[in-house]
LUMMARNU-744615 format. One line per 10 residues: for each residue x, z, y of C-alpha. Coordinates in steps of 0.1 Angstrom, whole numbers, padded with zeros to 4 digits. Each point is the difference from the previous one (the first is absolute). Last residue first. Layout:
N
X/Z/Y; ...
REM end
This chain:
365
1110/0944/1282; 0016/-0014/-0032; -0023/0024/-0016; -0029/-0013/0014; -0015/-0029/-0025; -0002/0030/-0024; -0018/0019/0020; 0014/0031/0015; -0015/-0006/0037; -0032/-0012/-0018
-0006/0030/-0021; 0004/0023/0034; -0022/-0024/0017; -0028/0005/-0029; 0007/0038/-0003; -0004/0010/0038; -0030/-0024/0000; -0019/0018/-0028; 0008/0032/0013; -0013/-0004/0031
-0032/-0016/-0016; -0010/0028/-0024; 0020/0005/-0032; -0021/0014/-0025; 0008/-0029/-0025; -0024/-0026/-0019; -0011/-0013/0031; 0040/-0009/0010; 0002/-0023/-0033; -0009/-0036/0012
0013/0005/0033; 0031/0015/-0008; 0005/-0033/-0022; -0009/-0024/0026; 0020/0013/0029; 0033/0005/-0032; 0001/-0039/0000; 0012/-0007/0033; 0028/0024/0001; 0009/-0008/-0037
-0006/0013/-0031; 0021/0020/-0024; 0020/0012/0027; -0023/0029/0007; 0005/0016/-0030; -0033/0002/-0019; -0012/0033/-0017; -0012/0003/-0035; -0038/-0009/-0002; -0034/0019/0010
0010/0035/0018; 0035/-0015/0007; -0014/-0016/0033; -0005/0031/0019; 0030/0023/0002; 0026/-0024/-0011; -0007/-0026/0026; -0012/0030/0025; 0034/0015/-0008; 0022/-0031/0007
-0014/-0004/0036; 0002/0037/0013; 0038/-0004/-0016; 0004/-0033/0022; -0012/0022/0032; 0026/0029/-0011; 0028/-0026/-0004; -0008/-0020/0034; 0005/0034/0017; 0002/-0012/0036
-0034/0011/0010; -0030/-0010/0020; -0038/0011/0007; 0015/0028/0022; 0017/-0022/0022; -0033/-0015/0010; 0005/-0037/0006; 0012/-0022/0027; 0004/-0039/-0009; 0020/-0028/0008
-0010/-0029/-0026; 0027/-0026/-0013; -0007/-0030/-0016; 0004/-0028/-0031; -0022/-0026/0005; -0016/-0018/-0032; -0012/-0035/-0004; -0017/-0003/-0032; -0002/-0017/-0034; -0002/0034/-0012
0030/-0002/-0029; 0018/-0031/0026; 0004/0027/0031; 0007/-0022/0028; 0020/0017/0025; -0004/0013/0036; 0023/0023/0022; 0007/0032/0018; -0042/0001/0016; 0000/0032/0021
-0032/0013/-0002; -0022/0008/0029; -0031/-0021/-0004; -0008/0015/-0032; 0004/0037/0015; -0030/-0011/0019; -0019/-0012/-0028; 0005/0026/-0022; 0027/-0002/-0025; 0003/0019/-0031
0033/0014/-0015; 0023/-0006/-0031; -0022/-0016/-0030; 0025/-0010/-0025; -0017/-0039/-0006; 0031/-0012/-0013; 0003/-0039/0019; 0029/0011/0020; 0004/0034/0001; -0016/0036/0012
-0027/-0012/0013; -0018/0003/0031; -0040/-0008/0004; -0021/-0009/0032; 0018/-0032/0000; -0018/-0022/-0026; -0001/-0032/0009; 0033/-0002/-0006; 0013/0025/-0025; 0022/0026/0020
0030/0015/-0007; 0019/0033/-0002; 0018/0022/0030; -0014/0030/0015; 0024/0013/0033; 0002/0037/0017; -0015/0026/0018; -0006/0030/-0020; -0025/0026/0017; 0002/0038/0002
0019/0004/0029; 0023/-0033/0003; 0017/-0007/-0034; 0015/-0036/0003; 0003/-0027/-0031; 0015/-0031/-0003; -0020/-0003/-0036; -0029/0010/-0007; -0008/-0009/-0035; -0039/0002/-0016
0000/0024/-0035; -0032/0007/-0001; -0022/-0025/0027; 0006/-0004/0037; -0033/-0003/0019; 0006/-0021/0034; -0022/0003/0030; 0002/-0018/0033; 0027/0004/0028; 0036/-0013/0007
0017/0028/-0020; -0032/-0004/-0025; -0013/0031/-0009; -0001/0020/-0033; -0027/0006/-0027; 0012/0015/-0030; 0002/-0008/-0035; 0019/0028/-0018; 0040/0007/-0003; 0010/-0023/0025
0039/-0010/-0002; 0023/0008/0023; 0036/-0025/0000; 0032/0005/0017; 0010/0037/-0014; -0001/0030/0028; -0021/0026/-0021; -0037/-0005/0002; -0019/0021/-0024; -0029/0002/0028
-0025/-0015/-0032; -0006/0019/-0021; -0005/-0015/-0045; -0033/-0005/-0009; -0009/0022/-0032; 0010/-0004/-0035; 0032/0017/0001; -0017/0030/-0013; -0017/-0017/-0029; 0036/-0016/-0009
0006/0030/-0028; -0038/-0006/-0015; 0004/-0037/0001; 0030/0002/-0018; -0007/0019/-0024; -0034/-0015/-0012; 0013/-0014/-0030; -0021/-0029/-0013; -0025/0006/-0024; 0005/-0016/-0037
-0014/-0034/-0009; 0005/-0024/0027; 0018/0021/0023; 0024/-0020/0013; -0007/-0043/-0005; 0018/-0011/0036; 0039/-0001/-0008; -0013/0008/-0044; -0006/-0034/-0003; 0032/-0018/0009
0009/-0025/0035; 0013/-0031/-0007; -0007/-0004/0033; -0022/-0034/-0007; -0019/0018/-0026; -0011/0033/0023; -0008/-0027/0028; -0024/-0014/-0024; -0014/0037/-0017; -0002/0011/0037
-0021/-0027/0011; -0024/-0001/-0029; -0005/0039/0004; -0007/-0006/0033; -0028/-0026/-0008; -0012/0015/-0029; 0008/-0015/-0034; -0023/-0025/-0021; 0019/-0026/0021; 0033/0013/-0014
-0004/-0006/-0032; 0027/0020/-0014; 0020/-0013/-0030; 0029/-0014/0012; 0008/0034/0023; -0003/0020/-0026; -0011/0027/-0016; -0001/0019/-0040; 0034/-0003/-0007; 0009/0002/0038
-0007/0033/0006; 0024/0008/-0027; 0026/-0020/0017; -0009/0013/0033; 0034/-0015/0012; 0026/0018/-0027; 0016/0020/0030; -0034/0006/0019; -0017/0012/-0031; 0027/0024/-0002
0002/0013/0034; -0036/-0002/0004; -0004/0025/-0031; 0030/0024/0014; -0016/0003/0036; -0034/0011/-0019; 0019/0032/-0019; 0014/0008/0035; -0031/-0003/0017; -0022/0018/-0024
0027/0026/-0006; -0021/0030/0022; -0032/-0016/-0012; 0009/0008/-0036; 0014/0035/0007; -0035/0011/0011; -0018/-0019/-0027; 0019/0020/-0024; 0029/-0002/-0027; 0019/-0026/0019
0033/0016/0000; -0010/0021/-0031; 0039/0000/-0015; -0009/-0015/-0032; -0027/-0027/0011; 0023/-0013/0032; 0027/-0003/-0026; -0024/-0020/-0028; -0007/-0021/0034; 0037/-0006/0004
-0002/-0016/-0033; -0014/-0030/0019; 0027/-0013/0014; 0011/-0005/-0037; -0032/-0025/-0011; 0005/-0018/0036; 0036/-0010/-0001; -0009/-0011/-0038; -0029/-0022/0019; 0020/-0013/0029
0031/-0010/-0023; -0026/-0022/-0019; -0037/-0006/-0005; -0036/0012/0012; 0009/0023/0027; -0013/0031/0000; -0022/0018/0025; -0029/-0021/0008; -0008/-0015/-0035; 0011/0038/-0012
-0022/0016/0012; -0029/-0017/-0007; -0016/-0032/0018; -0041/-0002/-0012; -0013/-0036/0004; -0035/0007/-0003; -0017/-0027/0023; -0021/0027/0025; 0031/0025/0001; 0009/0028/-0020
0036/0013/-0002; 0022/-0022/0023; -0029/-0001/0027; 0007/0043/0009; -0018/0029/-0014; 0015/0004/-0030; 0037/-0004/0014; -0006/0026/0024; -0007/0023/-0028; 0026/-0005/-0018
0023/0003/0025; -0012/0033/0001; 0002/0008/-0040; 0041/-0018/0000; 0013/0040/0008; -0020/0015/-0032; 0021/-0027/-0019; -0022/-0021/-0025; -0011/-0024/0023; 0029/-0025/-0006
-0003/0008/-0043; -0036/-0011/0007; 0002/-0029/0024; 0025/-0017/-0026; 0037/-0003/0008; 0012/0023/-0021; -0010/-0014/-0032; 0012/-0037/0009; 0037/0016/0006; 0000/0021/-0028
-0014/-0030/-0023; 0029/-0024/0017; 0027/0027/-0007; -0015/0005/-0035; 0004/-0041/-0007; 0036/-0003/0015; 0010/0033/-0017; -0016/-0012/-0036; 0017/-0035/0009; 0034/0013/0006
-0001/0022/-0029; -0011/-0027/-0023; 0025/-0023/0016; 0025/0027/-0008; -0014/-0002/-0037; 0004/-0031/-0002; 0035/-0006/0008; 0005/0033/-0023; -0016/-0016/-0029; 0019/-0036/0008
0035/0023/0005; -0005/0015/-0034; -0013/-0036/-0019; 0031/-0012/0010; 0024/0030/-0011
REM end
């Protein structure tokens, strides 16, 4: 009766290991490049794989399928090995079974990834990178930056690393592409703030020239004809009055002074601004402007914003909220990536101020 219950003790932990050691050989042999690939549907992101860094680069470090789609250990990696049956489905019923069909599920498909990597924190990204291990002085300035801040946020890989080795869906760009332009002014409904839609040159109530930027407030506002009459309020650096900002030591550009309109603002108060070792002045401008060149459709001018963000900087990295930097740091960074866009120089203020405004040193604001 002994010797019955010791052959049948090891028999079940011959069982158990047999399964243990088959389900780790199933699971190794389906996560190689060539099971992946072998699905007509997985042949285009093959292809986008071969061309990118991951597969040949100059120091031969190849990362394959499954270094960037399965996590190395634990609950994440099992979740990973049965998510990915749904591929099998996608195989049987011929949802991806052409290039066509492919495109059309690129952004869904892609959502799902950054969802995932996003829940374990780039864990698999993370096998191969990290923050410990970069030299950051062999790294470009901006990308120095970014990686820095991107530590201190406790910020993960894949929130600015899209796209690295598969295309990035185009969707969205496409369906925004007719939102894209300038939003009207004259959209003026009775609301106690207008807001400029472009820059555009107005007149000091009191004389002189003042040039409100994208996005400038008028506030205590009066339709007469086909000009606004009403009130600019920001602050002043001292020493240098001929610009308006939006805040106190933010650099959110709100109008140009000339001289004249200089001499005619209404000073409300002084402070010491400790960040710009400064005196700053915090005023009010009366100004007329065009009524045409203003609107009360804050919504449609921040949409105009948020499409040239996604629009034009996703062509080289994933796209960067706007309150991942603040007001003062996003002048630098537009600056050092606007030449690699289309975007002439309206467009490149619209989208600075609007990035500003919705920085992350803003959204108590």
């Amino acid at each position: 009766m002994k010797t019955t219950k010791i052959v049948a003790a090891l028999c079940l932990m011959g069982l158990g290991a047999g399964a243990l050691w088959g389900s780790q050989w199933i699971m190794h042999k389906t996560s190689t490049p060539k099971f992946c690939v072998s699905c007509h549907s997985m042949d285009y992101p093959r292809q986008e794989w071969e061309g990118s860094k991951h597969f040949a680069n100059a120091k031969g470090i190849r990362a394959e399928c499954a270094d960037c789609h399965i996590p190395q250990e634990g609950w994440h990696y099992v979740k990973a090995k049965f998510i990915a049956l749904k591929d099998l489905y996608f195989e049987a019923v011929d949802k991806l079974d052409s290039k066509e069909k492919y495109k059309q599920h690129r952004a869904e498909l892609a959502q799902a990834v950054w969802d995932d990597l996003k829940a374990t924190d780039s864990g698999t990204c993370r096998s191969c990178h990290s923050f410990d291990a970069m030299e950051l002085s062999q790294q470009t300035k901006l990308a120095k930056q970014m990686h820095i801040e991107a530590n201190a946020n406790k910020q993960t890989c894949i929130d600015c690393h899209k796209g690295i080795a598969h295309f990035l869906p185009v969707m969205q760009a496409e369906e925004s592409a007719d939102k894209s332009a300038t939003p009207k002014g004259s959209n003026i409904i009775d609301t106690p703030t207008l807001y400029a839609t472009e820059m555009v040159k107005a007149q000091g109530a009191k004389g002189g020239e003042v040039r409100l930027m994208p996005f400038t407030e008028v506030i205590q506002w009066q339709a007469q004809g086909d000009q606004i009459h009403g009130t600019i309020h920001g602050w002043q650096q001292t020493g240098a009055e001929s610009v308006v900002y939006l805040d106190l030591g933010k650099r959110i550009t709100v109008a140009l002074l000339d001289e004249d309109a200089r001499n005619n603002v209404q000073v409300l108060q002084t402070k010491h601004d400790e960040v710009t070792d400064s005196e700053w002045k915090e005023v009010n401008v009366a100004v007329n402007v065009a009524k045409a060149k203003m609107s009360s459709d804050l919504t449609a001018l921040s949409q105009y914003g948020n499409n040239l963000n996604q629009n034009n900087c996703s062509g080289c990295h994933a796209v960067i909220g706007a309150d991942h930097y603040t007001a003062n740091q996003w002048i630098g960074v537009v600056n050092s990536m606007k030449d690699r866009t289309s975007m002439n120089k309206d467009e490149v203020r619209a989208l600075t101020i609007y990035l500003q405004r919705n920085a992350k040193d803003m959204k108590t604001k």
